[in-house]
C-alpha positions, -999 to +999 in steps of 0.1 A: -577-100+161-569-084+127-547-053+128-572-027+119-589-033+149-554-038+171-546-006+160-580+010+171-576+000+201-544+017+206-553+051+190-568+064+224-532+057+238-517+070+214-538+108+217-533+103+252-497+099+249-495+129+225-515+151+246-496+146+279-462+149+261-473+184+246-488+195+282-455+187+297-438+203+270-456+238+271-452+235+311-418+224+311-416+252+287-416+279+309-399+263+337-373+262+319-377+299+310-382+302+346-347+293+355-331+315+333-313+286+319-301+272+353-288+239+344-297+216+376-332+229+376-334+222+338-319+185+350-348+183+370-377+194+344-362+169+318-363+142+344-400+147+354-406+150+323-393+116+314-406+103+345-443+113+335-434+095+296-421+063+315-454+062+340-477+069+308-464+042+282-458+019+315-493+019+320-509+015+289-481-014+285-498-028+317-533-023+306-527-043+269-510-071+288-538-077+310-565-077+283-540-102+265-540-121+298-576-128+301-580-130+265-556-162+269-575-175+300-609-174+283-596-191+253-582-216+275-611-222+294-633-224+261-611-246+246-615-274+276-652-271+276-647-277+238-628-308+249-651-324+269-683-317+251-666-332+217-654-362+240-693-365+255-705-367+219-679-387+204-690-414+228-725-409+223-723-411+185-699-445+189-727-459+204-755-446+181-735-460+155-730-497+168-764-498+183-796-516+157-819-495+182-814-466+207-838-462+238-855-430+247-827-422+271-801-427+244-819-404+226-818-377+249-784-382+257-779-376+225-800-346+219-790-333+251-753-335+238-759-321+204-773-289+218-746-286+247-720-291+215-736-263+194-727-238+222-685-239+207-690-261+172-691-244+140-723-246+117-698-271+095-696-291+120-736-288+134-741-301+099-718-329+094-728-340+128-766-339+124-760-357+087-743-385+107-773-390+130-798-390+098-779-413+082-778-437+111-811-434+118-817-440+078-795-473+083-815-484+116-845-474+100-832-505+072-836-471+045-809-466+022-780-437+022-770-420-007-737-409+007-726-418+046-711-402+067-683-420+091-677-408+124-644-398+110-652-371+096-676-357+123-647-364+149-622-347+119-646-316+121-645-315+159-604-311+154-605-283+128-631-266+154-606-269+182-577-262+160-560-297+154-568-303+121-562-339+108-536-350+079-561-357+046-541-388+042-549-402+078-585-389+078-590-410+048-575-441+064-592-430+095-626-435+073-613-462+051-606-483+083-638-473+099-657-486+067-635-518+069-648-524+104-684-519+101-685-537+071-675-565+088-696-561+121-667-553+142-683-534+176-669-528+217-685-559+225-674-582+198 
């Protein structure tokens, strides 16, 4: 949240705050006029006064610290679902990429997965992930590709999504050692 709009949200407080304080004020006003400057009774209308201050900025303390609460529980719970939908596809796109064929049910896995994914993934990552599956398909296909991409880089996207971005230097071993690999037929079963 960027502070223009942190502060926005606090400017109804704030006029809230101001208005109470100058209510009290003008009433406390002229109970202490009432008095005729009996100190005990002015004691008293300074402490209610307080009081009221302390109950006010109490509660709007309470109020932002809730909304910060579930703010941190629905990032949390959007970050697992994150998790497991990158794991899901990650496995999916391990197998599309050691497999010469996939069958109709890989397919939809795959599909399935890739719209299930969209739901938290950038449109960076939508796109490196979908030029992945075109090129695997081009290689399976026996068609040329101008420029591959390894899973790598769709899993380095998935990181940056979720907030763990990857050292350049490893993600380029990561794809260096990936291109050693498949180069020389290396899959699960073998």
């Amino acid at each position: 949240m960027n502070p223009r709009s942190r502060f926005l949200r606090i400017v109804p407080y704030v006029t809230i705050v101001g208005v109470l304080y100058a209510a009290a004020f003008l009433t406390f006003e002229q109970l202490f006029k009432a008095t005729h400057g009996g100190s005990y009774f002015q004691n008293v209308v300074v402490v209610l006064l307080g009081t009221v201050l302390t109950v006010v900025v109490t509660a709007i303390l309470l109020s932002e610290q809730s909304r910060s609460e579930e703010n941190k529980d629905r990032h949390v719970a959007v970050f697992g679902k994150m998790v497991t939908r990158y794991e899901r596809m990650t496995l999916l796109l391990a197998r599309a990429e050691e497999r010469d064929e996939l069958n109709s049910k890989e397919k939809a896995d795959l599909l399935e997965a890739l719209f299930d994914m969209s739901l938290f993934c950038s449109p960076e990552t939508l796109d490196v992930t979908a030029k992945f599956l075109r090129a695997q398909a081009a290689r399976r296909r026996g068609d040329a590709v101008e420029s591959p991409i390894f899973l790598f880089e769709v899993i380095a996207r998935f990181r940056k999504d979720m907030g763990l971005p990857l050292a350049k230097d490893s993600e380029t071993q990561l794809i260096s050692l990936e291109r050693e690999l498949l180069a020389s037929g290396v899959t699960r079963d073998g």
